[in-house]
C-alpha positions as CSV (number, residue, x, y, z in Angstrom):
1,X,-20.3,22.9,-26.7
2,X,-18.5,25.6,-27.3
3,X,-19.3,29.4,-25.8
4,X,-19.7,30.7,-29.6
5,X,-22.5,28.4,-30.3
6,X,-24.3,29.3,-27.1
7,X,-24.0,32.4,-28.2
8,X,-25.4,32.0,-31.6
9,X,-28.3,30.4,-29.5
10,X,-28.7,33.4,-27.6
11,X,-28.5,35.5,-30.9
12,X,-31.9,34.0,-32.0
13,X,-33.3,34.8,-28.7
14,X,-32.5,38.2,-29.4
15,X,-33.7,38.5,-33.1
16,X,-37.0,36.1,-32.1
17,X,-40.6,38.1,-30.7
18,X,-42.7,35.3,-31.2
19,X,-44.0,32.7,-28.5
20,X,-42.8,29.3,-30.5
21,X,-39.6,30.9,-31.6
22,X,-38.7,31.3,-28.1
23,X,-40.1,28.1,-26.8
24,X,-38.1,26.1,-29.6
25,X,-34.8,28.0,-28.4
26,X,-34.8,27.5,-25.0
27,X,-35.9,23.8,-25.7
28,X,-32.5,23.6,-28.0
29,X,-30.5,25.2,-25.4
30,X,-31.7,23.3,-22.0
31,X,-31.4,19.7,-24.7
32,X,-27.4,20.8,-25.8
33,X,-26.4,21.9,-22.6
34,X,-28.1,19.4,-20.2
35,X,-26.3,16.4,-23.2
36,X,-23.0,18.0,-22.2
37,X,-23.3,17.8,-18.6
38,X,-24.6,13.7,-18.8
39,X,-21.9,13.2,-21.5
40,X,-19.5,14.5,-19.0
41,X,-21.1,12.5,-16.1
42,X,-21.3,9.2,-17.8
43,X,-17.0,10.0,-18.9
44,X,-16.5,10.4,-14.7
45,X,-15.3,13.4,-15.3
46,X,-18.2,15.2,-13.1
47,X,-19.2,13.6,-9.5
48,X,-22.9,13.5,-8.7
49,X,-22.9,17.1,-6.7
50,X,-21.1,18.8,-9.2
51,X,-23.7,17.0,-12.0
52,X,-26.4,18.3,-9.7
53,X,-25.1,21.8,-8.8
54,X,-24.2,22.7,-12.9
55,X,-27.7,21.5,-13.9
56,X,-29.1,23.6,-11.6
57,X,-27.1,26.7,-12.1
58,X,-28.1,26.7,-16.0
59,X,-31.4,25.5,-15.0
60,X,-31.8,29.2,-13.5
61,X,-30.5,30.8,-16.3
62,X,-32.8,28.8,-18.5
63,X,-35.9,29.5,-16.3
64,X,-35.0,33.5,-16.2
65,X,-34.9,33.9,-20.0
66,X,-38.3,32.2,-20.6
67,X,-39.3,34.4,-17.5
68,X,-38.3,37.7,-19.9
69,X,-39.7,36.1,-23.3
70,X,-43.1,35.3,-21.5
71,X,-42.6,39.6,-20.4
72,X,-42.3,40.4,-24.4
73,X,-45.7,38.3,-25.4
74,X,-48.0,39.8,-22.7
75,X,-47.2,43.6,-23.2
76,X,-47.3,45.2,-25.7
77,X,-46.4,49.5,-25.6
78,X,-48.3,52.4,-27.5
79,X,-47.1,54.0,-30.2
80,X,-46.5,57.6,-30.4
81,X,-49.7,58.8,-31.1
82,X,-50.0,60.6,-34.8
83,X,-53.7,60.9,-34.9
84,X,-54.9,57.1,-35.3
85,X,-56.0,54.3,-33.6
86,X,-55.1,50.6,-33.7
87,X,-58.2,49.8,-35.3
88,X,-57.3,51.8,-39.0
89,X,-53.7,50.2,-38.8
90,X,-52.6,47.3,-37.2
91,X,-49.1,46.8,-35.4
92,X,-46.4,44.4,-36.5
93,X,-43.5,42.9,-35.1
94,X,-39.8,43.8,-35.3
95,X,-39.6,40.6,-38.2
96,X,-42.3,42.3,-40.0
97,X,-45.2,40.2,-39.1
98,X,-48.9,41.7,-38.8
99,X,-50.3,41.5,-35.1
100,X,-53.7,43.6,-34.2
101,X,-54.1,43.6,-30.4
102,X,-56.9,44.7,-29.1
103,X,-57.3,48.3,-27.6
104,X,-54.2,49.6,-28.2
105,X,-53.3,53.0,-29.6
106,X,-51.7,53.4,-33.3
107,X,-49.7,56.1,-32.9
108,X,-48.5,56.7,-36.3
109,X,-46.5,54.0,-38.2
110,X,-46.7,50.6,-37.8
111,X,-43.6,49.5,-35.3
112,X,-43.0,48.5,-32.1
113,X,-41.5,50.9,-29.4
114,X,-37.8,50.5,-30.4
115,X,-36.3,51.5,-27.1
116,X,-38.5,48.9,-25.1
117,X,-37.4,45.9,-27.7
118,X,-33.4,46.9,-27.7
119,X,-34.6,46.4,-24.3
120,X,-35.4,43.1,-24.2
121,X,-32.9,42.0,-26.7
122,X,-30.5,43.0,-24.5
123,X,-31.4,41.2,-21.5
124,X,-32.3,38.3,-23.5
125,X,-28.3,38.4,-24.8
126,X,-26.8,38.4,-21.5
127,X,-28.8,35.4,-20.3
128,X,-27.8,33.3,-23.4
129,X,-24.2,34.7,-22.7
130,X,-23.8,33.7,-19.2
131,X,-25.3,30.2,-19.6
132,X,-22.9,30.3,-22.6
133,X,-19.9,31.3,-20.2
134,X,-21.1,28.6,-17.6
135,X,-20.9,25.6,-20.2
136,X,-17.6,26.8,-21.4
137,X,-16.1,26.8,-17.7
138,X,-17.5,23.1,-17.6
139,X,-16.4,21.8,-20.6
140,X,-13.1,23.2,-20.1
141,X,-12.8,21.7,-16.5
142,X,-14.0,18.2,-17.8
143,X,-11.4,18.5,-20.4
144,X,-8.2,19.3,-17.8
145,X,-9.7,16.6,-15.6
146,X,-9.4,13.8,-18.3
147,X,-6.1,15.2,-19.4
148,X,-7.1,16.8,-22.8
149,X,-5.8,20.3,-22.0
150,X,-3.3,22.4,-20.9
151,X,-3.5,24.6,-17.9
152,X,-4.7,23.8,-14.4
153,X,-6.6,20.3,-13.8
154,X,-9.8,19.6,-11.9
155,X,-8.7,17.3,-9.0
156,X,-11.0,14.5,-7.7
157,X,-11.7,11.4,-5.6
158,X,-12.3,8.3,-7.5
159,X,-15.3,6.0,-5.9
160,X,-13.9,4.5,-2.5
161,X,-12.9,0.6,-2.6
162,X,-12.2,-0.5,1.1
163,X,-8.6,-1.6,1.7
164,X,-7.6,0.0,-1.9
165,X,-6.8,3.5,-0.1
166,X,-8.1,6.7,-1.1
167,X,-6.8,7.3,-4.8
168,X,-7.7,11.3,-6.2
169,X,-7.5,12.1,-9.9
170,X,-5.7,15.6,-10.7
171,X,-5.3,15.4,-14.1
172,X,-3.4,12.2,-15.9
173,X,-1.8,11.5,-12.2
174,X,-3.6,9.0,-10.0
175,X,-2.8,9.8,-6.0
176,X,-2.7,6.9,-3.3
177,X,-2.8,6.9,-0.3
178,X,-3.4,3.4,2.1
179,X,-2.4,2.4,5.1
180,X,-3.1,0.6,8.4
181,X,-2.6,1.1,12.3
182,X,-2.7,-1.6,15.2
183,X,-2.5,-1.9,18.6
184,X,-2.3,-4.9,21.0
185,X,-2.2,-6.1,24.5
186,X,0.0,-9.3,24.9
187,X,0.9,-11.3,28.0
188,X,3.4,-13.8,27.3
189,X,4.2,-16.3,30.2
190,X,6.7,-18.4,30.1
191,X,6.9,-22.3,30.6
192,X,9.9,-22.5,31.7
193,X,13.5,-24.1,29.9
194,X,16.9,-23.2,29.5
195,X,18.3,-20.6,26.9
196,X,18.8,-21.9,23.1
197,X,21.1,-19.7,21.7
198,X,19.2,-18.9,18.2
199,X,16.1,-19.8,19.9
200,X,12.7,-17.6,18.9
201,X,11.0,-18.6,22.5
202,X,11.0,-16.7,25.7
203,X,10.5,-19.8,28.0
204,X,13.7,-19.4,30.0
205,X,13.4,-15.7,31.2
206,X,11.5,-17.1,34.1
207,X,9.1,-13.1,33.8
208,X,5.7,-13.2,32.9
209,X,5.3,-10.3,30.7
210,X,3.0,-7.7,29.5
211,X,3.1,-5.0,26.9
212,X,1.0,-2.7,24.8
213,X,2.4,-3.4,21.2
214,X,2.2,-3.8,18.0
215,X,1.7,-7.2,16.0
216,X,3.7,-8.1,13.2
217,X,2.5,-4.9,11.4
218,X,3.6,-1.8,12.7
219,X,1.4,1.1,11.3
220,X,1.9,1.8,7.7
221,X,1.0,4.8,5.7
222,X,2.1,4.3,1.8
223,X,1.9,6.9,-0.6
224,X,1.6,6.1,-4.2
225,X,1.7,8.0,-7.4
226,X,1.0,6.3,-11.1
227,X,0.1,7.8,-14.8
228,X,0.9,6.5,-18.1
229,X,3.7,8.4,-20.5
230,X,4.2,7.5,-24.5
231,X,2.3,4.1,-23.6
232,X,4.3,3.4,-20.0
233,X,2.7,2.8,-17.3
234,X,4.5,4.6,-14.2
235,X,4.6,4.2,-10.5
236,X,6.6,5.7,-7.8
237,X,5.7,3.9,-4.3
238,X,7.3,5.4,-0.7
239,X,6.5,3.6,2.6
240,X,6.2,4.9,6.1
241,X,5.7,2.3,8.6
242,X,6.3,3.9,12.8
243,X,5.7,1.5,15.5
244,X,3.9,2.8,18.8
245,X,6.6,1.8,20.9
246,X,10.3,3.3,22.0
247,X,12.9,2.5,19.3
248,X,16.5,1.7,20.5
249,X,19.6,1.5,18.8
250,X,20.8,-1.7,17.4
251,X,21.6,-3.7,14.6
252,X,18.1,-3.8,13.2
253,X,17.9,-0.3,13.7
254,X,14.0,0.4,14.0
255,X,13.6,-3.2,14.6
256,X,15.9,-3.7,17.6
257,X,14.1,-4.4,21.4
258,X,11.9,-1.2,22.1
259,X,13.3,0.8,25.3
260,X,10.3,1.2,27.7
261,X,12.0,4.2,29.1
262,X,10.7,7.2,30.0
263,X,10.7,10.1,26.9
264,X,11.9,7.6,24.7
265,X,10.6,8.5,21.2
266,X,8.6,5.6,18.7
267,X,10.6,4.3,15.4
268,X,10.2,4.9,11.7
269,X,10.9,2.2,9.2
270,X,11.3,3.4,5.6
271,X,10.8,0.3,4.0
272,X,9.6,0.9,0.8
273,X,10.7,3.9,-2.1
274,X,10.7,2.4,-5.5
275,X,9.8,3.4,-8.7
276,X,8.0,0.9,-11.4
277,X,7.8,1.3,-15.3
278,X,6.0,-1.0,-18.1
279,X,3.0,-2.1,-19.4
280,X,0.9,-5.0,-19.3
281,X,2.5,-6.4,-22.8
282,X,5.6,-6.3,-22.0
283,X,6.0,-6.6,-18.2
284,X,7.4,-3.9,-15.6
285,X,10.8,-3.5,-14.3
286,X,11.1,-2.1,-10.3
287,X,14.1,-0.7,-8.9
288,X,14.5,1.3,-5.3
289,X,13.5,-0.6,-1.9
290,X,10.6,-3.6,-1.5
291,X,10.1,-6.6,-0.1
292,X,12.5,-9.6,-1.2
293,X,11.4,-12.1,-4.1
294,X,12.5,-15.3,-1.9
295,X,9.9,-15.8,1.0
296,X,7.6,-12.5,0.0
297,X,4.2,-14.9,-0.9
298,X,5.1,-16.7,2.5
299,X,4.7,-13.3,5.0
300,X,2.1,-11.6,2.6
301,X,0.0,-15.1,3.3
302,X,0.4,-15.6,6.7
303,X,-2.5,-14.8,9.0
304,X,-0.1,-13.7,11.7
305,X,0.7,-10.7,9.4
306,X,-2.8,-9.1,11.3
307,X,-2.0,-10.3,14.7
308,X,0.8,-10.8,16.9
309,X,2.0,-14.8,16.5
310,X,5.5,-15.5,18.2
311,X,6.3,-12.1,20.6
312,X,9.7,-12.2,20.3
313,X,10.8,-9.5,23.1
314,X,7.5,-8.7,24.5
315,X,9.3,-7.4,27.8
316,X,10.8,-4.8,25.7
317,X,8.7,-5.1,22.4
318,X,10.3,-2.9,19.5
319,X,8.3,-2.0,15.8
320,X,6.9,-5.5,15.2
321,X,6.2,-9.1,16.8
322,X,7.8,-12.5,14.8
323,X,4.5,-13.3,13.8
324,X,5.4,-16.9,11.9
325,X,9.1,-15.1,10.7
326,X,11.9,-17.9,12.3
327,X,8.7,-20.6,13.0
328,X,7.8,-21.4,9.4
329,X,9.8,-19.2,7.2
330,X,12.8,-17.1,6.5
331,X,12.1,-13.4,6.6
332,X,11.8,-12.1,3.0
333,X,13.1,-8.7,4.4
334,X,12.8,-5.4,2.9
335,X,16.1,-4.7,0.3
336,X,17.0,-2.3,-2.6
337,X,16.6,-4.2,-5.9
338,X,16.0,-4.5,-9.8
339,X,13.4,-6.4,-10.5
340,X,11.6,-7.7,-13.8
341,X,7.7,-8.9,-13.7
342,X,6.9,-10.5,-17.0
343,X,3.0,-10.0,-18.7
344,X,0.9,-12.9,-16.9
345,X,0.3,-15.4,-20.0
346,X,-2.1,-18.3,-19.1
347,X,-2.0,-17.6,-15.3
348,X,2.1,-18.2,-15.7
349,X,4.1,-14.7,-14.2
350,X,8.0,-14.8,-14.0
351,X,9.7,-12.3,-11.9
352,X,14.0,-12.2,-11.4
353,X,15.8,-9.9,-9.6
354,X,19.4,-8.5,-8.8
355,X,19.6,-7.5,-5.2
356,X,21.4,-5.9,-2.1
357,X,24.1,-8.6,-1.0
358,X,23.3,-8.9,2.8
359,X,26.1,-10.2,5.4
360,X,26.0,-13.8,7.0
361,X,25.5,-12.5,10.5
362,X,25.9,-14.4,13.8
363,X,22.3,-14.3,15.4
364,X,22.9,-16.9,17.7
365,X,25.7,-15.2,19.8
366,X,28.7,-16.5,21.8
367,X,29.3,-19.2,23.7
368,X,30.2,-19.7,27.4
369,X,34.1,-19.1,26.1
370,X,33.3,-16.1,24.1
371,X,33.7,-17.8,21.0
372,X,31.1,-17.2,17.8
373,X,28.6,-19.8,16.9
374,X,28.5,-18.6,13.4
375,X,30.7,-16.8,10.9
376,X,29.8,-13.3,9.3
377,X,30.9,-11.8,6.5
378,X,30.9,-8.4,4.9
379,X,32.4,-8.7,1.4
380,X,30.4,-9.0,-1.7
381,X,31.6,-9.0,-5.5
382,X,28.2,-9.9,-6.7
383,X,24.8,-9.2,-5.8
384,X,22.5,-12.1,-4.6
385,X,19.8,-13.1,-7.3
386,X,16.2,-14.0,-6.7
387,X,13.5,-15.4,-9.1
388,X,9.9,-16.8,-8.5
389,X,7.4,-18.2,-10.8
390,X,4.0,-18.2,-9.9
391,X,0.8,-20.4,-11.6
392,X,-3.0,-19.0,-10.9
393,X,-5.9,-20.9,-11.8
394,X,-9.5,-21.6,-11.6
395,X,-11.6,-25.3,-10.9
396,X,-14.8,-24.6,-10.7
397,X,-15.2,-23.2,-7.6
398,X,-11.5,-23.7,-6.6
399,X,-9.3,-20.4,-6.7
400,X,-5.7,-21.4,-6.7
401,X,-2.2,-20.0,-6.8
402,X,1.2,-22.2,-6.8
403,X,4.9,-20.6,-6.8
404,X,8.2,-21.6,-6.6
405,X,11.1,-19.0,-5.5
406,X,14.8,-19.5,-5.7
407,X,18.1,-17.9,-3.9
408,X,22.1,-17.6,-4.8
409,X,24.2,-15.3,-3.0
410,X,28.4,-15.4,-3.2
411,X,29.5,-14.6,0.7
412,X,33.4,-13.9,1.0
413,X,35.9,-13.2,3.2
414,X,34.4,-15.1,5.9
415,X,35.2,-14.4,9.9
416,X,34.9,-15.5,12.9
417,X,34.8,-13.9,16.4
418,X,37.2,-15.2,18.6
419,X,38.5,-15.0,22.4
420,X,42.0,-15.3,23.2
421,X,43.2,-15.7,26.7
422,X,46.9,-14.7,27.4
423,X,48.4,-15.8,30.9
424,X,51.9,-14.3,32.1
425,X,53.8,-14.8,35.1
426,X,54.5,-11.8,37.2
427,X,57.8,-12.3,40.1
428,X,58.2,-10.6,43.2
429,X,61.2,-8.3,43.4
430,X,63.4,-11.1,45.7
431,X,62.5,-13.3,42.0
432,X,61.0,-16.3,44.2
433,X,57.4,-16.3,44.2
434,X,54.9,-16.0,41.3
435,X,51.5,-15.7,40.4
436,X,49.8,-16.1,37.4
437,X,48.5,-12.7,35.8
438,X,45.4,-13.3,32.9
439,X,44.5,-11.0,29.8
440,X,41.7,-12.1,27.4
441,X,40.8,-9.9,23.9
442,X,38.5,-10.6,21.4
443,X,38.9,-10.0,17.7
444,X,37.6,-11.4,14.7
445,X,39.9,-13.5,12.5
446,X,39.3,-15.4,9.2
447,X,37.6,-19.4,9.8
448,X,40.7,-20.4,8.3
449,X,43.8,-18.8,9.2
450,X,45.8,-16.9,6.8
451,X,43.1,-17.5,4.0
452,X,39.9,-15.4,2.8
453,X,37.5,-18.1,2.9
454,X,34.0,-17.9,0.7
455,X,30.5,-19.9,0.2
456,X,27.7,-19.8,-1.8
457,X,24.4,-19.8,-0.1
458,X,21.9,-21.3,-2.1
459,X,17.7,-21.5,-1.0
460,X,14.8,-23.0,-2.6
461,X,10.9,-22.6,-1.8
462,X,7.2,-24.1,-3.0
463,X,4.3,-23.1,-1.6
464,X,-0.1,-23.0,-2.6
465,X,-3.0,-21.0,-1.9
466,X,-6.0,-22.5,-2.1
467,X,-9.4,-20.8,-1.7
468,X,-13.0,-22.9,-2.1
469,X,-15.9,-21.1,-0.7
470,X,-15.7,-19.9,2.9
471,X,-12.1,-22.2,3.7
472,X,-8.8,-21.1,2.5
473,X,-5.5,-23.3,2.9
474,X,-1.9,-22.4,2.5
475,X,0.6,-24.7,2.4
476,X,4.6,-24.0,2.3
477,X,8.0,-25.5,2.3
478,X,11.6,-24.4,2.1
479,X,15.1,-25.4,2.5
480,X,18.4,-23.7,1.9
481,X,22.6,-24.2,2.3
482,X,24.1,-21.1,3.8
483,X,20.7,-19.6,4.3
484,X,20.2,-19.7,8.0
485,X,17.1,-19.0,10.0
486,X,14.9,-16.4,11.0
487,X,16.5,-13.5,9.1
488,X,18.2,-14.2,5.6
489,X,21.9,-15.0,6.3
490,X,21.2,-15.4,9.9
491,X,23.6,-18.2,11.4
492,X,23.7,-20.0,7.9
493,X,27.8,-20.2,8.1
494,X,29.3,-22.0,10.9
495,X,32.6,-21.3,12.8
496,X,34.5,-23.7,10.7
497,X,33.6,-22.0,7.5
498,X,31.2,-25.0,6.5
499,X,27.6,-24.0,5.6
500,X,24.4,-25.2,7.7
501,X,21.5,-26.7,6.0
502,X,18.1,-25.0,7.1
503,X,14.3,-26.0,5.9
504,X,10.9,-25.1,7.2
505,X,7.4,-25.6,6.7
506,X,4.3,-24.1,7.7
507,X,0.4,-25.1,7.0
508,X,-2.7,-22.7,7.9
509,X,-6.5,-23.2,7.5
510,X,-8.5,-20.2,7.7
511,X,-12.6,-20.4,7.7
512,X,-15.0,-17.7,7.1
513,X,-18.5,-18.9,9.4
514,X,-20.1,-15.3,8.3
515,X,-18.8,-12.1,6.4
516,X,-17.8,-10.5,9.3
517,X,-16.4,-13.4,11.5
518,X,-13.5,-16.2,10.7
519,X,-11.1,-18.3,12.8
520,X,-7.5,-19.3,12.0
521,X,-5.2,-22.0,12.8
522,X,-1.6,-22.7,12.1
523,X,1.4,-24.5,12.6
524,X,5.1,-24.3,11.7
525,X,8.3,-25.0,12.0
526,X,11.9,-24.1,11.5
527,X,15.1,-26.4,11.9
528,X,18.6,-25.8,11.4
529,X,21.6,-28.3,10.8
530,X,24.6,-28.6,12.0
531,X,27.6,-28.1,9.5
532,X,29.6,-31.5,8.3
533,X,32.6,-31.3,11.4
534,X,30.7,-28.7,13.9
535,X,29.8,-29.8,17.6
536,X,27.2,-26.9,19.2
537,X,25.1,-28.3,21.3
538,X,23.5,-25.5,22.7
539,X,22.6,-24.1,19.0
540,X,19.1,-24.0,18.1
541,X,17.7,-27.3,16.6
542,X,14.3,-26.8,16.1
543,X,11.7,-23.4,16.6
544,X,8.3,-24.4,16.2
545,X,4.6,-22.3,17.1
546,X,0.8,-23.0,17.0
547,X,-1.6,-20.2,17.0
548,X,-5.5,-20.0,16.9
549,X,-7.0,-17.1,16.3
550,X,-10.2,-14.9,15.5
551,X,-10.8,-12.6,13.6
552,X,-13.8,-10.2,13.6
553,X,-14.8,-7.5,11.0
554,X,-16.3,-4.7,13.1
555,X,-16.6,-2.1,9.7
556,X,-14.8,-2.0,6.4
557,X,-11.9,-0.7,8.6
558,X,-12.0,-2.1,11.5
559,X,-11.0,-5.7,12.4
560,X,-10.8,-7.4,16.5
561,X,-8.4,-9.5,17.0
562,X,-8.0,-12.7,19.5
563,X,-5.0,-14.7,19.4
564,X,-3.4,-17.5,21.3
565,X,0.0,-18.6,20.3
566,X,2.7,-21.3,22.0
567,X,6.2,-21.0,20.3
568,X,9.1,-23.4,21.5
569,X,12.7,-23.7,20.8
570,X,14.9,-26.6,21.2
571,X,18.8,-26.7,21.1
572,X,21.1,-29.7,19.5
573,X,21.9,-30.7,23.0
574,X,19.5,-31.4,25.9
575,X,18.4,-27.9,26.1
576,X,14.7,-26.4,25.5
577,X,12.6,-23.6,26.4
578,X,8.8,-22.7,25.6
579,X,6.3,-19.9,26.4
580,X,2.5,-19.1,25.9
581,X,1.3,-16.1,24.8
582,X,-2.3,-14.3,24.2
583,X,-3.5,-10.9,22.4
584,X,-6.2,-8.8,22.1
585,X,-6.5,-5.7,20.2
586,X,-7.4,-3.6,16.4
587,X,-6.1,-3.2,13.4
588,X,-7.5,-0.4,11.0
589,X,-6.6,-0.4,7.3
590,X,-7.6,1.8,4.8
């Protein structure tokens, strides 16, 4: 309602004397403005305490103008006296009407005391005017808020979800913000072994082993901000995700071993900052930094992701545990991409994707000669390519989802580090005696000499979710040429230029026995081949894990966590190591 009809409202106060005339205003005004504020309620443009708070400011307003009307009815002034009573002339009204009250004094004429009803008009007029003002500054505010004006814009918290973040309105922008924070003790103690060089286990150290950690979260703290532009629906997503313990310098930068050193300083990873556009119709394109296509439904549904799973370094634990990454799955990894989602049609979603190339990178080390288990690389004259289609559906009770994810990446210029020992003869000065004098130096030279050798790694997956009632079952299955294990690219070239074949597995059951309370168990594994021609034997073969654990929903936030987990790790020759491993601690997401 606009001010000018409120006003017109309070115009009829002014004009009106009579006791129906003002009842039937203020009855017209408490109806029109009391609609406006439910109109604007029921829209979501008003939360409950501002509903309450405008209902009851014009409420007041309302209640003092009938307060001045019911005033006008019960007094009634004297005339200027001019030598008559009230009973030879009665008085009227300022509309003319006839009114006789009893004992009053007829002064002369037959009007009111004009200075007493300016009076009252005038008081009557700046009641209607402020409740008139009041319903403006709402109106005006719900229009901003739903994006129908210019100007400044109400800003507001939408209803909270738990685990959808806190999300405020200001304007047509929605703000995010979600997140998560863990904590764990972990003891790992080893069962003994000898070192597997790629293995995931901590069996040979020979240390038992505790930290405070966290799991195969860090925290997280993601920031998202989405509106819709000429029918395009936009997003732009950044991703802040510190660890609790000391970061140290290495080649996974905030996910290197922690330093437990003294005024060491925790790690930020900056995984995600992307930016999405597109609509449901006709699918949304991403590009900036996310999580890879290839292995990303594999992580996101692995229970480990809320607990710890493999330690990996627990000694010296850095942002995150393995969880199930190396014992089940390849890690899907965080890399800068442009991606297209299609429109789901009949449960059927494509997604494909042109990414970062990433190295082939020798995880596994050196051997006892100083010579490279695997070959790296670090050309690239392509991107790598991933794509996924994914199937959701519904029997009965049955909730299901099936996908299937594929890899290419070109790797060139292949190299190998190698140790070269050089042995010279130094004489004495008569020239008779001599003893042998040794030099070694390592450099990296091409697999095969004199040429820039090149693969194509190749990787395939297939995996299900199933969900019936209180159980859940995931089920999942890859294999790969070139691909490695553990990290993408990770020992998936040998020396000899030849590429390794890798495939895993993993299988999880999860049951929900109440709301609050579930238990988890899992198994997996990871193998990697030998290339056609190679002879490692102390390579890693096999890295396999079980883990129980259970999982209890304190509040919406808050979850405890108990965990056991054994991971082992065996070599192409006679080696193996294995350790066991148990964890206790929180995770909080919001």
């Amino acid at each position: 309602m606009s001010a000018g009809k409120l006003a017109r409202i309070g115009a009829v106060v002014v004009m009106a004397s009579g006791g129906a005339s003002l009842a039937c205003v203020d009855e017209a005004w408490a109806d029109d403005y009391s609609e406006l504020l439910d109109i604007l309620k029921a829209k979501g443009s008003l939360t409950q305490g501002e509903y309450r708070g405008l209902l009851a400011h014009h409420l007041q307003h309302v209640h003092e103008a009938a307060t001045s009307a019911a005033r006008t009815q019960q007094y009634v002034p004297a005339a200027r006296h001019m030598g008559t009573t009230a009973a030879h002339a009665p008085m009227r009204t300022a509309m003319g009407q006839a009114v006789q009250p009893p004992g009053q004094i007829e002064i002369g004429g037959n009007g009111m005391d004009p200075d007493y009803v300016l009076a009252q008009a005038q008081q009557a007029a700046a009641s209607a005017q402020a409740s008139a003002a009041s319903a403006e500054s709402t109106w005006l505010a719900a229009q901003h808020s739903m994006g129908l004006g210019g100007g400044m814009s109400l800003v507001r918290m939408e209803k909270y979800v738990p685990g959808k973040g806190l999300t405020f309105k200001a304007g047509p922008i929605d703000i995010n913000l979600s997140g998560f924070i863990n904590g764990f003790y972990t003891y790992n103690s080893p069962a003994g072994g000898m070192p597997v060089a790629g293995g995931v286990s901590t069996g040979s150290s020979g240390f038992d082993s505790s930290a405070l950690r966290n799991g195969l979260l860090p925290a997280g703290l993601i920031l998202k901000l989405s509106t819709t532009q000429n029918g395009i629906d936009l997003a732009a997503v950044m991703g802040m995700y510190p660890g609790i313990n000391n970061a140290k310098n290495g080649a996974f930068n905030a996910n290197t071993g922690g330093s437990p050193v003294g005024l060491g300083t925790a790690g930020i990873d900056f995984r995600q900052v992307y930016v999405t556009a597109g609509n449901k119709k006709w699918g949304t394109f991403k590009i900036g930094r996310d999580l890879g296509i290839f292995g990303g439904d594999a992580i996101l549904d692995d229970a480990t992701l809320l607990s710890v799973g493999s330690t990996g370094s627990n000694s010296a634990p850095g942002n995150t545990s393995l969880g199930r990454i190396g014992v089940g799955y390849v890690y899907a990894d965080w890399i800068p991409q442009i991606s297209y989602q299609s429109p789901t049609i009949k449960g059927f979603q494509g997604t494909i994707g042109i990414l970062q190339p990433l190295d082939e990178f020798d995880f596994s080390g050196a051997d006892g000669n100083g010579n490279a288990y695997s070959a790296a690389s670090t050309q690239h004259s392509s991107p790598m390519i991933q794509g996924k289609v994914t199937y959701d559906f519904k029997i009965g009770g049955l909730s299901a989802r099936i996908w299937a994810s594929f890899l290419t990446q070109h790797q060139q210029d292949l190299t190998v580090s190698k140790t070269t020992t050089v042995t010279t003869q130094l004489l004495e000065a008569d020239g008779v005696t001599a003893f042998p004098y040794s030099t070694t130096s390592t450099a990296d030279v091409s697999v095969i000499p004199g040429q820039k050798h090149g693969v194509t790694a190749e990787a395939g997956e297939i995996g299900t979710k199933l969900t019936y009632g209180p159980a859940q079952f995931v089920g999942y299955y890859y294999r790969g040429s070139g691909l490695g294990t553990t990290g993408l690219f990770f020992d998936g070239v040998a020396s000899n230029g030849r590429k390794r074949a890798s495939e895993g597995y993993y299988v999880q059951m999860m049951y929900n026995f109440t709301k609050k309370f579930k238990l988890v168990g899992s198994y997996g594994v990871s193998n990697l081949y030998l290339a056609p021609g190679e002879k490692d034997p102390d390579l890693v073969r096999r890295n396999e894990s079980e883990v129980g654990a259970a999982y209890y929903k304190m509040t919406d936030w808050l979850n405890l966590v108990a965990e056991y987990a054994h991971t082992s790790s065996a070599a192409h020759g006679p080696y193996k190591e294995s350790d066991n491993s148990a964890s206790g601690g929180m995770i909080l997401l919001f």
